[in-house]
N, C-alpha and C positions, 0 to 999 in steps of 0.2 A: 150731102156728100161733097158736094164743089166747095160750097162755104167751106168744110172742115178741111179738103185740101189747098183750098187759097191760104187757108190759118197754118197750115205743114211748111207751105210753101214760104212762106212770109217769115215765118221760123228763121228756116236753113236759110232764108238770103240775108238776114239779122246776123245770122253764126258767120258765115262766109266774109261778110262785108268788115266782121269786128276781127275776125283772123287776120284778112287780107289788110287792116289799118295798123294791129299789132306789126303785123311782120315788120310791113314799112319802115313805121317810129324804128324796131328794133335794128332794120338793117341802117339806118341812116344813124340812127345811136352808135352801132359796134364798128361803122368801118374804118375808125382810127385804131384799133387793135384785136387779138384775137381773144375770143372767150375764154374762160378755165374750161378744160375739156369736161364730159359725163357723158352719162348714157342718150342716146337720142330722145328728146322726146317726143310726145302725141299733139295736136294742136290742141289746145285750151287747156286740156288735160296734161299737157307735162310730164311727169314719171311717173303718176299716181299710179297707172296699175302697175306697172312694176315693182313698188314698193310694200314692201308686208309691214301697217304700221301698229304690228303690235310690236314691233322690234326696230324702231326705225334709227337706234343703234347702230345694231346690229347691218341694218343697211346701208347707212352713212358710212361705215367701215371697211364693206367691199366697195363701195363708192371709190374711197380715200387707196385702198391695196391697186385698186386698178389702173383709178387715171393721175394718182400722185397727190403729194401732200395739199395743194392748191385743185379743188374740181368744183363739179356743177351739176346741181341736180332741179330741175324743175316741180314744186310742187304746185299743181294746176297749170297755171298760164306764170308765174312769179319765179324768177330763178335766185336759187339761193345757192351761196357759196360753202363748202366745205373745208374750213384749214384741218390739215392734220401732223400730228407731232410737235412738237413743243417749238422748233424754230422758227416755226409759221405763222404759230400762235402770236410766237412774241413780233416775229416782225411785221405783224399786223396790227396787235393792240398794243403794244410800246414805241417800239418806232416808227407807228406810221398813224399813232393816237389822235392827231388830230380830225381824221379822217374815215377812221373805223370811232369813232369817240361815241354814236350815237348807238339809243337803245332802238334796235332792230323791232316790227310790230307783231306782237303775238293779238291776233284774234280774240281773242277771248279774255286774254286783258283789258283790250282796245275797248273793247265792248262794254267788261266791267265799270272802270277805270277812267274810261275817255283821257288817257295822257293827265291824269293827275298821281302823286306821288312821287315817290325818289324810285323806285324802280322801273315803269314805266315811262317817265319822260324825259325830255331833252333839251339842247338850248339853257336859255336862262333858269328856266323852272328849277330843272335838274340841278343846276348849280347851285341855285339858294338853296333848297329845301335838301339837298346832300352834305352842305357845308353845315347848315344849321345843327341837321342828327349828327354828322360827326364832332360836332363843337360838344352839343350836349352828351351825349356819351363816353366823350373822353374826359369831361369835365361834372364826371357821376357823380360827385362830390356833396349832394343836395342831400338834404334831411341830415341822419342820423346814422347812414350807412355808407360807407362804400359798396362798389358794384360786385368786387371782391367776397365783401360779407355778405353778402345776400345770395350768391350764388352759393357759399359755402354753407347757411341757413338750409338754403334748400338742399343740401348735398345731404346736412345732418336729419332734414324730415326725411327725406329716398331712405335713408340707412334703414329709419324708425318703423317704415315700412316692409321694406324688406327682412329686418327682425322678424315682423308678425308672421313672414311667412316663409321660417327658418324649418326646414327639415322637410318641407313640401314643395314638389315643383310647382313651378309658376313660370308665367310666362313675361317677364321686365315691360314691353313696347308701352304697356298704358301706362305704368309708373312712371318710366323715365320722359312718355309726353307731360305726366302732371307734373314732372319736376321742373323741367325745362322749359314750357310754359309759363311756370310761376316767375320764374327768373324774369321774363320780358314784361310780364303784369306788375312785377314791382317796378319794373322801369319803367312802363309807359304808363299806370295807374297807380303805383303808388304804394299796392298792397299785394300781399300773395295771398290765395284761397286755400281753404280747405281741399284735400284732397275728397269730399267726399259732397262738396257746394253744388247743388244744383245746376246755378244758374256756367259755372266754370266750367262745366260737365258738355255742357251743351253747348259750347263757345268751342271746345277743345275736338266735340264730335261734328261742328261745323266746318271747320278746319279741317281736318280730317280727311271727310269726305269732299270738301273742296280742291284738295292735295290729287286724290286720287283720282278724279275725276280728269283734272289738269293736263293729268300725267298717263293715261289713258287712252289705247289707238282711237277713240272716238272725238278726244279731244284738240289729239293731230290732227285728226279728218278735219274735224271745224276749221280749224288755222288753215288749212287748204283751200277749201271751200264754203268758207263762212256765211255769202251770200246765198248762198243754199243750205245749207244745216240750219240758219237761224230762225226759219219757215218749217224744218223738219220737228215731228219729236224725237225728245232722246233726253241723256243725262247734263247738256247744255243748259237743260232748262230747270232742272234742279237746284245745278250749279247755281244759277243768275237767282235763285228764290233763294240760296244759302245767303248767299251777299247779301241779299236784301236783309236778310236777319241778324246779319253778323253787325251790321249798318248800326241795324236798331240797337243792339247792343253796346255799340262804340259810341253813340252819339248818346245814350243816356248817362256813361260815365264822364263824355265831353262836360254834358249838362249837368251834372252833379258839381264837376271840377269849375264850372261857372259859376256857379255858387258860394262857392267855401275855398278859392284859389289865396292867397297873399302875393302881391306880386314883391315885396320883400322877400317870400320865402317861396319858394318855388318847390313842388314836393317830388315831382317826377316830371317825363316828357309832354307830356298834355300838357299841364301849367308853361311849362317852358312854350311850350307854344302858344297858348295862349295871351300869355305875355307880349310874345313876338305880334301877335294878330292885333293887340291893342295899341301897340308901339308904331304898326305901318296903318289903322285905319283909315287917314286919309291918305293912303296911295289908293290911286284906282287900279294902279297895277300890282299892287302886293301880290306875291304867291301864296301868301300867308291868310289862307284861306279851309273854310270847313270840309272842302274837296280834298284839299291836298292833305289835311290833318290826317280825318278818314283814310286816303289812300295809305297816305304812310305808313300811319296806326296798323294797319292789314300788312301791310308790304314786313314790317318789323317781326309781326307774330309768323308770317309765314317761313319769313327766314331765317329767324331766330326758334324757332320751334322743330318743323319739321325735318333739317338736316341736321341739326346739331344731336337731337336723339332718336335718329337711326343712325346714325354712325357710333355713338355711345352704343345702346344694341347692339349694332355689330361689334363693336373692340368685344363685348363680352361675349360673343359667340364664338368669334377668336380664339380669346383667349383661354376657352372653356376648351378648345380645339388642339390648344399648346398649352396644355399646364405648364410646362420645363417655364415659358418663356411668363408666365403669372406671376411663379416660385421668385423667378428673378428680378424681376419690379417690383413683389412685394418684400424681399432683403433689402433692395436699395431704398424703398420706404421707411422698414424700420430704420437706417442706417443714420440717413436724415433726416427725416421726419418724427419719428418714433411712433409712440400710440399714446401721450400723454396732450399732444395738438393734433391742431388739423394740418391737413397739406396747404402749403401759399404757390403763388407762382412765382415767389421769389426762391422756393424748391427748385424750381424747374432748373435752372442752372446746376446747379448743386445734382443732378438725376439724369445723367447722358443716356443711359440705357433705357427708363422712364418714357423718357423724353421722344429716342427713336423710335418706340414700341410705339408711341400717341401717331407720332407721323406717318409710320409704314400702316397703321390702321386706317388712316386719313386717306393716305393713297393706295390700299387695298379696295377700300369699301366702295371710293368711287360715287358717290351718288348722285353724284348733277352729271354725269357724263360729255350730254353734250354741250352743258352750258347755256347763258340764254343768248340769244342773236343780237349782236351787233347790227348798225346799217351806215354805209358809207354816204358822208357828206358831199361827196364830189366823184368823180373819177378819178380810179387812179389804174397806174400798173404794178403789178404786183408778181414778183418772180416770172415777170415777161406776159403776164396774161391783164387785160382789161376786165378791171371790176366796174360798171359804172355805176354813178351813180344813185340812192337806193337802194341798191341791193341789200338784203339781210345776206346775214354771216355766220354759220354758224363754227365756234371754235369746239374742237372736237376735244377738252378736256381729257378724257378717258385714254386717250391715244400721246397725250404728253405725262400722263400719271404713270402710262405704260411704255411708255418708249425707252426701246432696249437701247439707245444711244446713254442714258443714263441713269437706267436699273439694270442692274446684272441677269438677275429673273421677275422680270416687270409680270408672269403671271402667279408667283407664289409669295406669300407672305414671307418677307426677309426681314427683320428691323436692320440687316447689314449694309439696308440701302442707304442708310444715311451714318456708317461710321467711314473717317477715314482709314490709311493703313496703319495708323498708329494707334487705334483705336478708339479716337474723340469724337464726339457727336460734327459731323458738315454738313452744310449747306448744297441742298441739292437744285440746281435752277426748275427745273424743273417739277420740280410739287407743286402744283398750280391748280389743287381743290377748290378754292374762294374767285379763279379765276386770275388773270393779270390786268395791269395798265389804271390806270385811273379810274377805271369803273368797276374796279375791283369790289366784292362783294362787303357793302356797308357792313356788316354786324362780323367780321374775321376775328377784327380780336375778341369782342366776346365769346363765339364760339370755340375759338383758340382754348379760354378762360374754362369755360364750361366744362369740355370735352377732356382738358387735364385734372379740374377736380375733384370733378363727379368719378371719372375712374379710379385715379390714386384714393379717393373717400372710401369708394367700395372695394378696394383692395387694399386697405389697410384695415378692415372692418371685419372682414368676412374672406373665405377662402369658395370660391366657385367649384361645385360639383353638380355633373349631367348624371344623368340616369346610362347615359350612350356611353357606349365607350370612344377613345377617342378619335377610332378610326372612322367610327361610323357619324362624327358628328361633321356636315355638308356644309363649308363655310365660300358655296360658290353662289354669285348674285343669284337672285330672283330680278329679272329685267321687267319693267315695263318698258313702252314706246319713247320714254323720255328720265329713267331714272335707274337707279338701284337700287333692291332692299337685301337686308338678310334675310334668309327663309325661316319661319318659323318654328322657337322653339322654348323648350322649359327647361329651367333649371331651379337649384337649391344653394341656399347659402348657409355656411358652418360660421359660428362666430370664433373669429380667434380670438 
């Protein structure tokens, strides 16, 4: 019994001693300025209990209502910053970019990942390997296709699909992940799959399940407290067994692409990078590496995959919700487009109404809310308050998508938020779904591409009808702790 209270004792003077060294650092840190204000918090623990992270949205928001657009909220012992509204956004990541410029550390990337790819890391890395993808994707021009046709390839298989299951509901989310999918598999592999391929099947339900997990109050918790969840069980550990497989499957089409590559002809992103890897072999510091390939390779499918169609989903849950506002995008299709081609984005001009309808879906649906974290490279002040630092940052997206400063009814679907009084498509600063400032979200204009021609495809194709009528059809988010979905549902498609 003494042994085991010497072991108690020895504990709490470990806890005491690591508080009592915290404070210090912190108080000799902050007495050049004052904090962003929040809630009090608890020693070591911070705001945890007071936060419900199945909605941590949701709590970021009375954060933000309370102590103003710049606050503070402790998760664990780590204070992270809250912007909220769009002018905070930006005078944080545009004019003060060199400083807010870093990617902030999520746990369980960190984990994954260890700081390799273009979404996770910072510094130099970040720079090559963000300059490289954006060189290569804007310069899709390899093989036999533009980036263009291929996405519109795949827009003509969804149709063919959704044909077979004309006059029965159904429910789009798996189709539109297999289409949207395919689209990044032809970019970074080269080839798009069978909707009905095995091994595609299993890459798409790894994903998947990876997403959700992510996005998960359990996988907030981790990001909290990672030093202790990573000892606990749970679905962390799942996660880390998904990656391991997702691995094996990226590096066997690396390995294939080793193979059979042309460095003359290069077929898709893999080759391009491999190219690149044979180009720096003798740097000892190349970033250009099977790490970062890998990382990237992931980083691509996630971002290019999972928001671009659930937002797709929701436009059509939407729009199943507003027939008037379907009827009217789909005249202005026939108008320009007809039914004897396909839609281009060179439509998109030619389609102001089209066009608003894509955007007010984009900033309805919401689905990265609150964005990923930032981390300041130095101290700074900011709207009179001391960031120092490292601190993570989180921009509260959802809150500049909604800010009544430049939405009229920032919580109802309007397409009138982006016309002016004359009634032309404008430019609203504030639509910042991909994010602002230089670390804007790599894959935007695809998704941009994606998300216009997959809907104009299926609504020049087909006329949407629910079994619900339309009042009863519910086009308000489903939250997790870190996302937005549409709530599930089925529909049928008529062939016009």
């Amino acid at each position: 019994m003494m042994i085991e209270a010497l072991g108690v004792g020895l504990l709490l003077l470990i806890l005491c001693i690591t508080l009592l060294v915290t404070l210090v650092i912190w108080g000799k840190r902050h007495s050049s300025g004052i904090l962003p204000p929040g809630p009090t918090p608890l020693p070591l623990l911070g705001n945890a209990l007071q936060l419900d992270f199945k909605c941590l949205i949701k709590e970021f928001k009375k954060i933000s209502s309370r102590y103003g657009p710049v606050s503070m909220v402790y998760l664990g012992p780590k204070p992270v910053v809250i912007l909220n509204g769009y002018e905070a956004v930006r005078e944080a990541f545009v004019e003060n970019w060199d400083v807010f410029g870093d990617r902030g550390i999520l746990a369980l990337g960190e984990e994954i990942f260890k700081g390799h790819g273009v979404l996770f890391s910072n510094g130099e890395r970040w720079k090559q390997i963000r300059r490289f993808s954006l060189s290569t994707l804007r310069n899709f021009g390899m093989g036999k296709r533009s980036l263009e046709e291929q996405v519109l390839e795949e827009a003509r298989c969804l149709g063919e699909e959704f044909q077979k299951n004309k006059d029965v509901p159904f429910d789009p989310a798996y189709l539109l992940n297999l289409a949207v999918s395919n689209v990044i598999c032809s970019i970074v592999f080269g080839e798009r799959f069978d909707y009905d391929d095995d091994n595609f099947l299993s890459l798409l339900a790894l994903l998947r399940e990876s997403f959700q997990i992510l996005t998960s109050p359990w996988g907030q918790a981790y990001g909290v407290f990672p030093s202790l969840f990573k000892h606990l069980p749970g679905s962390h550990n799942k996660l880390f067994r998904n990656f391991k497989k997702l691995r094996e499957f990226v590096m066997e089409k690396v390995k294939a692409h080793e193979e059979s590559f042309d460095v003359n002809c290069p077929r898709d992103y893999i080759d391009c990078f491999l190219i690149k890897m044979s180009e720096e072999k003798d740097n000892p510091n190349t970033e250009f590496n099977y790490e970062n390939l890998f990382a990237t390779l992931i980083h691509l499918f996630f971002g290019g995959t999972e928001t671009s169609a659930t937002t797709i989903k929701y436009g059509i849950l939407i729009l199943l919700r507003f027939p008037h506002i379907a009827k009217r995008v789909q005249e202005e299709i026939d108008h320009v487009v007809g039914q004897s081609r396909c839609p281009s984005m060179e439509d998109r001009n030619k389609m102001p109404y089209t066009d608003a309808v894509i955007h007010e879906i984009q900033r309805f649906a919401d689905i990265v809310p609150l964005g990923l974290p930032r981390s300041t490279t130095k101290d700074i002040i900011l709207r009179g308050y001391l960031i120092p630092k490292g601190t993570s940052v989180f921009p509260m997206l959802t809150t500049a998508l909604k800010d009544p400063k430049f939405f009229k009814n920032p919580e109802e679907f309007d397409p009138n938020h982006f016309f002016d009084d004359s009634g032309s498509i404008k430019k609203n600063d504030a639509f910042i779904p991909f994010s602002i400032g230089k670390r804007v979200c790599l894959g935007e204009s695809l998704a941009r591409m994606e998300i216009f021609l997959f809907i104009t495809s299926i609504l020049q194709k087909f006329n949407l009808q629910s079994q619900l009528s339309t009042e009863e059809i519910d086009i308000s988010p489903l939250r997790t702790s870190a996302a937005n979905f549409p709530r599930t549902y089925t529909f049928f498609v008529v062939q016009r």
